[in-house]
N, C-alpha and C positions, 0 to 999 in steps of 0.2 A: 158469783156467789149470790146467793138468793136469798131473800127475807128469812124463808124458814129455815135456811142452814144458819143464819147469823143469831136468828133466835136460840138455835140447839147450843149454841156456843157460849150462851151468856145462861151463871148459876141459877135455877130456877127457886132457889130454898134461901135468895137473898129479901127482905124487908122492902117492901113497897116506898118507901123510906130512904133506903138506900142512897148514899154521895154517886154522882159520875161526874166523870171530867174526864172529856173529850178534846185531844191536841192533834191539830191536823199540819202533816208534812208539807210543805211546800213543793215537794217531785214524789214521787212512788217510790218506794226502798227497793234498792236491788236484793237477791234472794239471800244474799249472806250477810245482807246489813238486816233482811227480814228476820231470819235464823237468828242472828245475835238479839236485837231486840226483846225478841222471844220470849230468850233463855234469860235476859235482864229482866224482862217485867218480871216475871216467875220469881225469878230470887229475890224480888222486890218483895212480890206480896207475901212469899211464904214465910217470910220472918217479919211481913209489916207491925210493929208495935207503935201504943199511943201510949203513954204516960208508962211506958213496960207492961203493958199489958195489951196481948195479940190483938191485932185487928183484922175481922172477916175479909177479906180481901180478896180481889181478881182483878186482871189487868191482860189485856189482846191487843193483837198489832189486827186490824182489819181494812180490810181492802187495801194492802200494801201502803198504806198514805193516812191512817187515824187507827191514833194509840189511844184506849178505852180504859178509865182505870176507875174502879167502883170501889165503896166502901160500904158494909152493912152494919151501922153503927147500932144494932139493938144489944149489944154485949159491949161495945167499948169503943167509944166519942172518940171521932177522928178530930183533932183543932191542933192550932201553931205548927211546931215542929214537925207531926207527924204528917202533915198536907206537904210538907215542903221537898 
């Protein structure tokens, strides 16, 4: 994977601004722990909420071994609970 595919992959209409946090694997996932991950980040961030109220969210398993999870807090403050 290459610079510019990893750029294609991350939201382009997110806030300069924006939270990441970046959590690295200790071994590279195999393909069905990468698949599940996946489909966990995703359910994550499609209902992420802060205080009940959605937060802009996106979260990638990249290069089999770092999970990528960004917040675009210009509509709604990521803090406590919702980081956790």
């Amino acid at each position: 994977m290459i610079t510019s595919e990893v750029l294609s992959m991350i939201p382009g209409d997110f806030a300069d601004e924006s939270k990441v946090w970046i959590y690295q694997s200790n071994r590279p996932f195999i393909e069905k722990e990468q698949i599940q991950i996946d489909e966990q980040l995703y359910q994550f961030y499609a209902q992420w909420k802060a205080h009940g109220e959605p937060v802009k969210g996106w979260a990638k398993l990249l290069f089999n071994q770092f999970i990528i999870v960004m917040a675009d807090e210009t509509g709604t403050h990521v803090s406590g609970c919702s980081t956790d």
